[in-house]
C-alpha positions as a Markdown table, in Angstrom:
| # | Residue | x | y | z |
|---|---|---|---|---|
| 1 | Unk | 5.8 | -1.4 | -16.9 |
| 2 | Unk | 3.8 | -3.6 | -14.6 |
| 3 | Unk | 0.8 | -5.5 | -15.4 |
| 4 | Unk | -0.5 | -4.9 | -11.7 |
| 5 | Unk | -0.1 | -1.4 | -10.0 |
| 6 | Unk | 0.7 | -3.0 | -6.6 |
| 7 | Unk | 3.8 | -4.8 | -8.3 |
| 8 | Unk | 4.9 | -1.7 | -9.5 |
| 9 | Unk | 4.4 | 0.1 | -6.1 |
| 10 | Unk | 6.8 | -2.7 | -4.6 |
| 11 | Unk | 9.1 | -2.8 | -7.3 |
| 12 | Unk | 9.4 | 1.6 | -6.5 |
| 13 | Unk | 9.6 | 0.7 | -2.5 |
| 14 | Unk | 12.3 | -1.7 | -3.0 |
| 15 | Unk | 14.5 | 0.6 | -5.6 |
| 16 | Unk | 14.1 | 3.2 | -2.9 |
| 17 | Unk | 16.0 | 0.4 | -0.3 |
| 18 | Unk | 18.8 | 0.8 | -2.7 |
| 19 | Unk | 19.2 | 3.6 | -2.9 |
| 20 | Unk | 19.9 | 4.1 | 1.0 |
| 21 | Unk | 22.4 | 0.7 | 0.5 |
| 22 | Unk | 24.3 | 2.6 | -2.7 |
| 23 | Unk | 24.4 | 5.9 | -1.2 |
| 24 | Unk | 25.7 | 4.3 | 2.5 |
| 25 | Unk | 28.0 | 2.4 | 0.4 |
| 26 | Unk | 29.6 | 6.1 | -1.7 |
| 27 | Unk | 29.8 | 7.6 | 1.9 |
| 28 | Unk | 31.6 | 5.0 | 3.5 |
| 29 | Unk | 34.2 | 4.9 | 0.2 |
| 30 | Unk | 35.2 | 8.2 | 1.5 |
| 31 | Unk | 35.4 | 7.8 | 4.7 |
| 32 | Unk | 32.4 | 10.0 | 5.7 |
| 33 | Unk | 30.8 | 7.7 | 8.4 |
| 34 | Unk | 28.9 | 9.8 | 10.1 |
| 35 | Unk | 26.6 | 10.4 | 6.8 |
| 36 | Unk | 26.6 | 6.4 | 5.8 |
| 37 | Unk | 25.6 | 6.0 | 9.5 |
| 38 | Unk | 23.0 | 8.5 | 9.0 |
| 39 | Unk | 22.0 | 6.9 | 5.4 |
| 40 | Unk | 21.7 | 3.5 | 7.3 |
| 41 | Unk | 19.4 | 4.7 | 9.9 |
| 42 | Unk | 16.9 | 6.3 | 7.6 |
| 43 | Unk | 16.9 | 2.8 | 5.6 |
| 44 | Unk | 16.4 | 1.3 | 8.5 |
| 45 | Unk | 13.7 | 3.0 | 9.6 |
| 46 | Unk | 12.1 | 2.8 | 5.9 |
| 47 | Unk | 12.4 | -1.2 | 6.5 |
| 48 | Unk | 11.0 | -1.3 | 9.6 |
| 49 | Unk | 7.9 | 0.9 | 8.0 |
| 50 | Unk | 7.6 | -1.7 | 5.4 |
| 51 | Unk | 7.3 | -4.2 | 7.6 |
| 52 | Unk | 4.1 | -2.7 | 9.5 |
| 53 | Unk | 2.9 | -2.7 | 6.1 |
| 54 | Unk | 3.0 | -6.0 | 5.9 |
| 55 | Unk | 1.8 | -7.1 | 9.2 |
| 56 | Unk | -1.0 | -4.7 | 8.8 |
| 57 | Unk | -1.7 | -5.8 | 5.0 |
| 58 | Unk | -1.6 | -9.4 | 6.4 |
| 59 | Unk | -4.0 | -9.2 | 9.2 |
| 60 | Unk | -6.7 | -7.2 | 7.4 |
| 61 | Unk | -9.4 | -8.0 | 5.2 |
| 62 | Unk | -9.0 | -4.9 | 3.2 |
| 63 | Unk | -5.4 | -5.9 | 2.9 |
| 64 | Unk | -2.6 | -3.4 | 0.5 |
| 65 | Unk | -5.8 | -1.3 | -0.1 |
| 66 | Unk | -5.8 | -0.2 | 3.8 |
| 67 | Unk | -2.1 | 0.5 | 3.5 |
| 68 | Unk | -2.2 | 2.5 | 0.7 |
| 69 | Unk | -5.1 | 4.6 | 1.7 |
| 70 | Unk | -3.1 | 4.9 | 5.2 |
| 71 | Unk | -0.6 | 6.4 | 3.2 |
| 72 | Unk | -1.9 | 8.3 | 0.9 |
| 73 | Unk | -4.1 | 10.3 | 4.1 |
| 74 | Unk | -2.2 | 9.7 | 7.0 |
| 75 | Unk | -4.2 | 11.6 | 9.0 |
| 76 | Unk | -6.9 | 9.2 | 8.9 |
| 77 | Unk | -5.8 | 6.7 | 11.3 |
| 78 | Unk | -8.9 | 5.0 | 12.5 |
| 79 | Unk | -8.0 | 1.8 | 11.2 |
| 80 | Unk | -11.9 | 0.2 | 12.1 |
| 81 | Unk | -13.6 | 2.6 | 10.3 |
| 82 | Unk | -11.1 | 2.8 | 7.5 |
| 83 | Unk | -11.1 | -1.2 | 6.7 |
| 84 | Unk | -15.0 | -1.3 | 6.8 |
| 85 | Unk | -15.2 | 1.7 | 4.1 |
| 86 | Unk | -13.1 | -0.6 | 1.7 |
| 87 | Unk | -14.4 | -3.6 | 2.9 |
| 88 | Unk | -18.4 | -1.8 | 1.7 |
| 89 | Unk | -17.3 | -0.4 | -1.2 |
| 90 | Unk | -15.9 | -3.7 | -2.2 |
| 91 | Unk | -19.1 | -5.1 | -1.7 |
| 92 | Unk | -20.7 | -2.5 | -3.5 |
| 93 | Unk | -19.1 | -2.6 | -6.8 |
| 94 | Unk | -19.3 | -6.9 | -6.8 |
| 95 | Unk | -23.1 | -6.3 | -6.1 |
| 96 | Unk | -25.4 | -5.7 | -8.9 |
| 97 | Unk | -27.0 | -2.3 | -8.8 |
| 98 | Unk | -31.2 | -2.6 | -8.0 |
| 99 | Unk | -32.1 | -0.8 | -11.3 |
| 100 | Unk | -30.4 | -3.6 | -13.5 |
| 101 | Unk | -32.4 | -6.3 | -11.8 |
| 102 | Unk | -35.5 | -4.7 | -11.8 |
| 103 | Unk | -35.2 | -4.2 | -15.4 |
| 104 | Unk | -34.0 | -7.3 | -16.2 |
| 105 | Unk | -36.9 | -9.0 | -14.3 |
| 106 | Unk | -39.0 | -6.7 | -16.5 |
| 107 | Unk | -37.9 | -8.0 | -19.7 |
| 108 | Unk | -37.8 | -11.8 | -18.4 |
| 109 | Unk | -41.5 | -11.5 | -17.7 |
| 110 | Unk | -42.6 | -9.8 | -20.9 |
């Protein structure tokens, strides 16, 4: 258990890389290279993934949040539009919604 979700979501990821490295490393044991080839590839290609996570976490605003949505609807791949959604509704929930202050100027006048 992980206090923050986005340790845990790493944590998964990189248990996943080991996977590939334990299974590549059972194959090649018994002498079945083409399939430990095959398993190395794959994990290769899962590193290489991570990797444009990264760079892509790193350079935006929005950060792991425009990752994960990326992932979770890849067919949404206008990255602009994508980042300024978070970016708003991060701004939205740190501002204070207009009902509260009018009300609250309401009651400091009274």
């Amino acid at each position: 258990y992980f206090k923050a979700k986005a340790n845990e979501k790493h944590y998964e990821r990189v248990q996943t890389y080991k996977n590939f490295i334990l299974d590549a490393r059972y194959y090649l044991g018994i002498k079945q290279y083409k399939d430990a080839d095959s398993c190395l590839a794959a994990f290769e290609e899962l590193l290489n993934s991570y990797k444009k996570d990264i760079r892509l976490a790193d350079k935006s605003e929005a950060g792991w949040t425009l990752v994960d949505r990326l992932r979770d609807d890849p067919t949404d791949k206008n990255l602009v539009q994508l980042e300024n959604q978070i970016l708003n509704e991060r701004r939205d929930r740190r501002r204070p919604s207009r009902r509260n202050e009018s009300s609250d100027n309401l009651q400091l006048s009274q």
